[in-house]
C-alpha positions as a LaTeX table, in Angstrom:
\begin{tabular}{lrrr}
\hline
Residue & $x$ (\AA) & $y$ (\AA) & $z$ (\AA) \\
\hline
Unk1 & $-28.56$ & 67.52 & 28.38 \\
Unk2 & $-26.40$ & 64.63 & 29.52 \\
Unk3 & $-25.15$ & 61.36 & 27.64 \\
Unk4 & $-26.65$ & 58.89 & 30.25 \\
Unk5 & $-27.95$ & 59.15 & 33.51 \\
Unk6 & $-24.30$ & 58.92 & 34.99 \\
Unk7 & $-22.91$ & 61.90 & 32.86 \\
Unk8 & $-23.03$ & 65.49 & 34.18 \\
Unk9 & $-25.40$ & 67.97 & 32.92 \\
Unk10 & $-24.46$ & 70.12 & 30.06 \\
Unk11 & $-25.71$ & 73.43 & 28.47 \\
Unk12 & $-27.11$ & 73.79 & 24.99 \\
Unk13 & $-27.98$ & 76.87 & 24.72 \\
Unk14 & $-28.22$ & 79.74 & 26.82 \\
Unk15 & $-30.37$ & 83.48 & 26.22 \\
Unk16 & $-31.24$ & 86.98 & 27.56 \\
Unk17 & $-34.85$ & 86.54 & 29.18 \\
Unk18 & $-34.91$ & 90.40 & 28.17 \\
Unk19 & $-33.74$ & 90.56 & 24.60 \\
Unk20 & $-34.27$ & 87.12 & 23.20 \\
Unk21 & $-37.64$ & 84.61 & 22.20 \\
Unk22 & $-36.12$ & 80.83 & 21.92 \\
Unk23 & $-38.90$ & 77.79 & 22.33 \\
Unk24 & $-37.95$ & 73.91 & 21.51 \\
Unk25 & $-40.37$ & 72.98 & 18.76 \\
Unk26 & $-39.63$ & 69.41 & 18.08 \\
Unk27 & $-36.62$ & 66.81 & 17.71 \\
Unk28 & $-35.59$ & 65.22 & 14.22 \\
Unk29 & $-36.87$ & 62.30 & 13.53 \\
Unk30 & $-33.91$ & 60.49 & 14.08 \\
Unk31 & $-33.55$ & 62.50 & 17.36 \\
Unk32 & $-30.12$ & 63.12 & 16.45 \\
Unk33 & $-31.39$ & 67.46 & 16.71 \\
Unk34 & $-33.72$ & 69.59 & 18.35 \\
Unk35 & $-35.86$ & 72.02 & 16.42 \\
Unk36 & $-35.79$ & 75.58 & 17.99 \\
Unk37 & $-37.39$ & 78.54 & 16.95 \\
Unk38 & $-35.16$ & 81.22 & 18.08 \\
Unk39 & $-33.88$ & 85.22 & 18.06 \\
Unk40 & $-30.89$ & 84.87 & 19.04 \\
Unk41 & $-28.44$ & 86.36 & 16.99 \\
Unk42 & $-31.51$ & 87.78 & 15.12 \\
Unk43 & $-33.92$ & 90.38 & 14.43 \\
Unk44 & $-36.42$ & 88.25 & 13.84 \\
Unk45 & $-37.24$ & 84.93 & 14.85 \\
Unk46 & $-35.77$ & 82.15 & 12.71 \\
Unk47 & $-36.70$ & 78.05 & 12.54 \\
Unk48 & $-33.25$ & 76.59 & 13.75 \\
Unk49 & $-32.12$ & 73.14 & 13.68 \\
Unk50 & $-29.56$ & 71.89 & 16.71 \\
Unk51 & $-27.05$ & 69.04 & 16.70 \\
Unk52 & $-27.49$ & 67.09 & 20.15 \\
Unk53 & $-24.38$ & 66.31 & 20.42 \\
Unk54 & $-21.98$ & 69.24 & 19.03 \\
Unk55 & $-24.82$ & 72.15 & 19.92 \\
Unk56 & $-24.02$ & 73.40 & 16.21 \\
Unk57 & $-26.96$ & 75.35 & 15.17 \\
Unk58 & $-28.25$ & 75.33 & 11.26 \\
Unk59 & $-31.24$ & 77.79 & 10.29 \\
Unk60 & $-33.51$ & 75.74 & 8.15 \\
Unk61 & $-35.80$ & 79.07 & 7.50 \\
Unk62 & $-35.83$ & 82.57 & 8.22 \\
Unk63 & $-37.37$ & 85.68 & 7.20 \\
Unk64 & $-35.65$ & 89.10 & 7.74 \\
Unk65 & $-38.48$ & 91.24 & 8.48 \\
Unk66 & $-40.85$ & 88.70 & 10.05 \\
Unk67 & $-41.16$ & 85.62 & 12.67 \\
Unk68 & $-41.30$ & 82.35 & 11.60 \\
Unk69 & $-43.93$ & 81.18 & 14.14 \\
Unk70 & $-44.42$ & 77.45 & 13.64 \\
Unk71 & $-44.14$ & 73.75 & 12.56 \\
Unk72 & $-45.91$ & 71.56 & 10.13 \\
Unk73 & $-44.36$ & 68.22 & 10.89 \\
Unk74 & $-45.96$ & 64.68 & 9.63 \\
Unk75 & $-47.76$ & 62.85 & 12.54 \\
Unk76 & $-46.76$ & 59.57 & 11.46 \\
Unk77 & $-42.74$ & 60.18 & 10.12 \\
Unk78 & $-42.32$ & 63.06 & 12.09 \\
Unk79 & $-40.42$ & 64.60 & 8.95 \\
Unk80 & $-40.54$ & 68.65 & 8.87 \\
Unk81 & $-43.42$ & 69.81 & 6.35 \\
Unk82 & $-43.09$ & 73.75 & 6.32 \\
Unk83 & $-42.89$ & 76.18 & 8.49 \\
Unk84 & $-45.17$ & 79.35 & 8.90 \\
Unk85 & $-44.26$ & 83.41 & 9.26 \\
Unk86 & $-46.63$ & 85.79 & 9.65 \\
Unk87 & $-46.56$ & 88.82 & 7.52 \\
Unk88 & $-49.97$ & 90.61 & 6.83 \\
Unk89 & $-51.32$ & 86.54 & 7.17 \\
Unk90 & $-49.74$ & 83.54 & 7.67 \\
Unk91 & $-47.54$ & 81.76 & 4.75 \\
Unk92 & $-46.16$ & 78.80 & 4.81 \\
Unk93 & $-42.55$ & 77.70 & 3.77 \\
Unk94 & $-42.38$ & 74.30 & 2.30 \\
Unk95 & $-39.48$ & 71.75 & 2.95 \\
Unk96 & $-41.80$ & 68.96 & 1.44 \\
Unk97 & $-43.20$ & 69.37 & $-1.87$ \\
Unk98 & $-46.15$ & 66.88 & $-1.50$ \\
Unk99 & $-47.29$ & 68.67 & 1.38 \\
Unk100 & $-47.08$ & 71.79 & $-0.54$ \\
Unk101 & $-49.49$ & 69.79 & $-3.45$ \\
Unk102 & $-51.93$ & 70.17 & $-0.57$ \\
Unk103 & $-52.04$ & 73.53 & $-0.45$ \\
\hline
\end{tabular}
């Protein structure tokens, strides 16, 4: 990533190819973070959220004995809905409770 097209390049994150599972899932809405769903650090894989410009990571959901495997996000806000992990089926964890209404 880079401030402006006259800025050097600069890392966000970095991973073991062999060991670790990280795919970019979406930015916020305010584009201020990127949404990651990553195993780093991890047995499983976990729903991260990551500050563009400090690189500070927050989980925003995790599940210790399975992968959190997706996004719901709203098509018109862009806002995070839930997320899903798939145990013996897919469940969904809710971060908005109308979208869980509909359900």
């Amino acid at each position: 990533m880079r401030a402006n097209s006259s800025s050097p390049w600069q890392s966000l994150v970095s991973w073991n190819l062999d060991e670790d599972e990280v795919s970019i899932v979406d930015f916020s809405p305010d584009g201020g973070s990127l949404w990651l769903l990553s195993s780093i650090g991890s047995n499983t894989t976990r729903l991260l959220s990551m500050d563009l410009q400090s690189a500070r990571k927050k989980v925003l959901c995790e599940e210790p004995r399975y992968d959190v495997s997706g996004i719901l996000s709203n098509p018109k806000t862009y806002a995070l809905e839930a997320a899903s992990i798939i145990k013996d089926k897919t469940y969904l964890t809710f971060f908005d409770p109308q979208t869980k209404g509909r359900f």
